[in-house]
C-alpha positions, 0 to 999 in steps of 0.5 A: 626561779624554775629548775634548770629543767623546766627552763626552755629558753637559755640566752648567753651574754659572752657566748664565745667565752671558753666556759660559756661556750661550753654551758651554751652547747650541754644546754643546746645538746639537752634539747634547750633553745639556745643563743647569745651575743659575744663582741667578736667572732672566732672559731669558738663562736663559729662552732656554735653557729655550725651546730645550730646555735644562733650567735650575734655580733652587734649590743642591739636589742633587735639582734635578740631573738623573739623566741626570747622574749619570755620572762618566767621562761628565760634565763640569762647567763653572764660573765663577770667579765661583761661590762655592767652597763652593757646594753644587752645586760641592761636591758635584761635587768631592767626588764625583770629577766632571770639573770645568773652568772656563769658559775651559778648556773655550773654550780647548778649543773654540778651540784645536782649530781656526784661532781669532781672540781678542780681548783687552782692558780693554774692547772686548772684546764690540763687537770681537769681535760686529763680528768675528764678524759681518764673517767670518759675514756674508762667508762665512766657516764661523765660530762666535763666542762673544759675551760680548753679546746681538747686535743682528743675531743675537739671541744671544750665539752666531754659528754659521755652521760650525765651521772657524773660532771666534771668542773673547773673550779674557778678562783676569779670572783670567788665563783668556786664557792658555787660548788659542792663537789663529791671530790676535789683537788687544789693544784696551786695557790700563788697570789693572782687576781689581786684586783679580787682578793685583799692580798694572798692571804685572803686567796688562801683562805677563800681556797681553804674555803673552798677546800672544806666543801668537801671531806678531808679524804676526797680532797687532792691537795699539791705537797705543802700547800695548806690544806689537809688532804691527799698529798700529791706530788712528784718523786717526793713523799706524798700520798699519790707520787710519780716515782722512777720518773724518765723520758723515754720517745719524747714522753714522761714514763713513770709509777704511781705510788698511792695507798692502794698500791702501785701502777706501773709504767704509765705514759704520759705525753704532755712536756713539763714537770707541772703536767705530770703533777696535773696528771698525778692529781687527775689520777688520785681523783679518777681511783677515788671515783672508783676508775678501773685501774687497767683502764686508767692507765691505757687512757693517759697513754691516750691523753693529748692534751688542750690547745694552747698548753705547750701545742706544737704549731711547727715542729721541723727539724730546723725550727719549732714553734710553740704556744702556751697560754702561760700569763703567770710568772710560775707558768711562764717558769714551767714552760721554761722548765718543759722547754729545756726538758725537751729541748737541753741543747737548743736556745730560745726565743720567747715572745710573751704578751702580757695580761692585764694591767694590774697582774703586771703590776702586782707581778712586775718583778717576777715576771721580770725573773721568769722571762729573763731565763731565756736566751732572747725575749720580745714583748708585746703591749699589755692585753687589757681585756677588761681594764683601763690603762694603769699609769707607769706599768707598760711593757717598756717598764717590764722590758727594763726590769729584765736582766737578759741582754737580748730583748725587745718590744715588738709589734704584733705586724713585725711577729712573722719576720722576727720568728722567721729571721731568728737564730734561735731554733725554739720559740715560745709564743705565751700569754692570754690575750689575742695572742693565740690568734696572732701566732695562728696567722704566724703559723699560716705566713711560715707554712706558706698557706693563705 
């Protein structure tokens, strides 16, 4: 295969995927010819079209463009998330096109140049968006690729040069060991994606994997977790550590110790326990790429965060509505710590759509655990992105397993009344599946906008 470089033609299967979108437009920035398919229009696929990109809608050969037809000249990125035998893929492959997947190709970007890679069950986005952020925002010539819309971009896409790029590293399909980062971080290693991995075990062990691609002293490792490295953690000991943690104005104050010294009175806005240590995490790798450290501290001041990780869509004083993407029990335990944090007087209302099938069925009990620490909880049906049904794993099974007594299922035409007739002045909306479309159109009913 050609370079990156020499390759003039770039066409995308999923486009409108948060990391695919990303590569679609770094690609369309750097002078490349740039289009794709995607089942579904959204925002993310209407902001590549408004840039120039062309995107089509329908599994038809005739919807490529002819400016594609080149084989030594094209390549053809995918997700493991398409269907193998989706017609577009199928006819690529079969046609002796260049086809890689999506990791790959970040890979290939990353690799060439000095990279900082963020690994993890979860934190992924907010650590690497507040890393990206505090490297842009200090002078550093980065480019970040986001698996979140950026609060202070507006994009999933950081572009402040290109000596130095910033990734998510992925666990999904083992893709994180495309890369060869300079530093790393691992923020969690909870058991998912049990349909990839043997058991826990086995993902432990392909993150230490992963951990070993870079040195012991460049490595960001959360307290206990086992990996040798720089120990990150919150008033506890480790090697970076959030001291003297208070909130103060609706923000977390704190000091950093580390074993160059010590910052104090950062500011940091994001709610939630859990995001402090992302943004601890995103400082130890940010003072080991060499980031001034005045500066460091003004950018976090200025971090606002991704959407859909704790975002406010109605913050009135007799209501607030919040969205998260949390689809693990650990962080649907941390939107609930976040929530009691900000909120300690106040009942809640969660409504969460479970997703995937087999996550519900690896997760049933914890999921159970986590959700019945709120006051009222409603479930939608199961999100299947790419699965079929599993007979006996339904939310009606989910709903029965939960202890709290105010619970229900719910239908996604009934969301706007129940959040407009409820008592309870919190609510939470979680989950990745179409539900962060979903309480867009709750938001719009309730504010009065057609």
């Amino acid at each position: 295969m050609k370079p990156l470089k020499d390759i003039q033609n770039i066409y995308f299967i999923g486009i409108g995927g948060i990391g695919m979108s990303a590569l679609a437009l770094y690609f369309h920035r750097e002078g490349k010819n740039v289009a794709g398919y995607d089942k579904t229009p959204s925002d993310v696929t209407a902001a590549l079209q408004d840039s120039g990109i062309k995107v089509h809608f329908e599994d038809k050969n005739e919807g490529i463009d002819n400016s594609f037809s080149s084989k030594e000249d094209t390549l053809v990125v995918f997700t493991p998330a398409i269907p193998k035998m989706m017609g577009e893929l199928v006819y690529f492959r079969e046609s002796g096109f260049m086809l890689k997947k999506r990791a790959e190709v970040l890979g290939m970007i990353a690799n060439q140049t000095f990279s900082l890679a963020v690994a993890g069950t979860h934190g992924k986005t907010t650590t690497s968006s507040i890393l990206g952020h505090l490297l842009a925002a200090s002078g550093a010539p980065v480019t970040a690729f986001i698996g979140g819309i950026t609060n202070n971009y507006n994009g999933n896409l950081i572009q402040k040069g290109s000596d130095v790029v910033v990734v998510e590293a992925d666990e999904f399909d083992r893709s994180f060991l495309q890369l060869r980062p300079d530093i790393l971080c691992v923020t969690s290693m909870d058991a998912d994606h049990l349909d990839i991995y043997e058991d826990e075990a086995d993902l432990i062990a392909t993150f230490q994997e992963f951990g070993a691609l870079a040195p012991e002293d460049k490595r960001f490792v959360k307290n206990g977790l086992p990996l040798a490295g720089n120990t990150v953690g919150i008033e506890e000991d480790a090697d970076y550590t959030a001291q003297r943690v208070r909130v103060e104005n609706g923000a977390y104050v704190f000091d950093l110790h580390y074993p160059g010294g010590v910052l104090e009175n950062l500011q940091f806005s994001l709610p939630g326990r859990h995001n402090l240590f992302n943004a601890v995490a995103a400082l130890g790798m940010a003072l080991s790429y060499g980031s001034p450290k005045e500066k460091l501290v003004e950018a976090l001041a200025s971090y606002s965060g991704v959407n859909r990780r704790f975002t406010y869509r109605i913050q009135k004083e007799d209501m607030v509505l919040i969205d998260d993407y949390a689809h693990h029990p650990t962080e649907i335990a941390a939107v609930h710590q976040s929530v009691r944090e900000m909120y300690p007087e106040e009942s809640v209302l969660a409504i969460f759509q479970p997703h995937l099938f087999s996550r519900t069925k690896d997760f049933m009990n914890d999921f159970a655990v986590a959700l019945s620490h709120f006051d009222e909880v409603a479930l939608l049906d199961i999100y299947p992105a790419r699965e079929e049904p599993i007979a006996g794993i339904t939310s009606e099974v989910l709903l029965s397993e939960m202890t709290l007594s105010r619970k229900q299922i719910i239908q996604k035409n009934e969301l706007t009344d129940l959040v407009k007739d409820t008592n309870h002045k919190i609510v939470v909306m979680m989950g990745a599946g179409d539900i962060g479309v979903e309480i867009l159109k709750v938001t719009k009913e309730l504010c009065g906008e057609s």
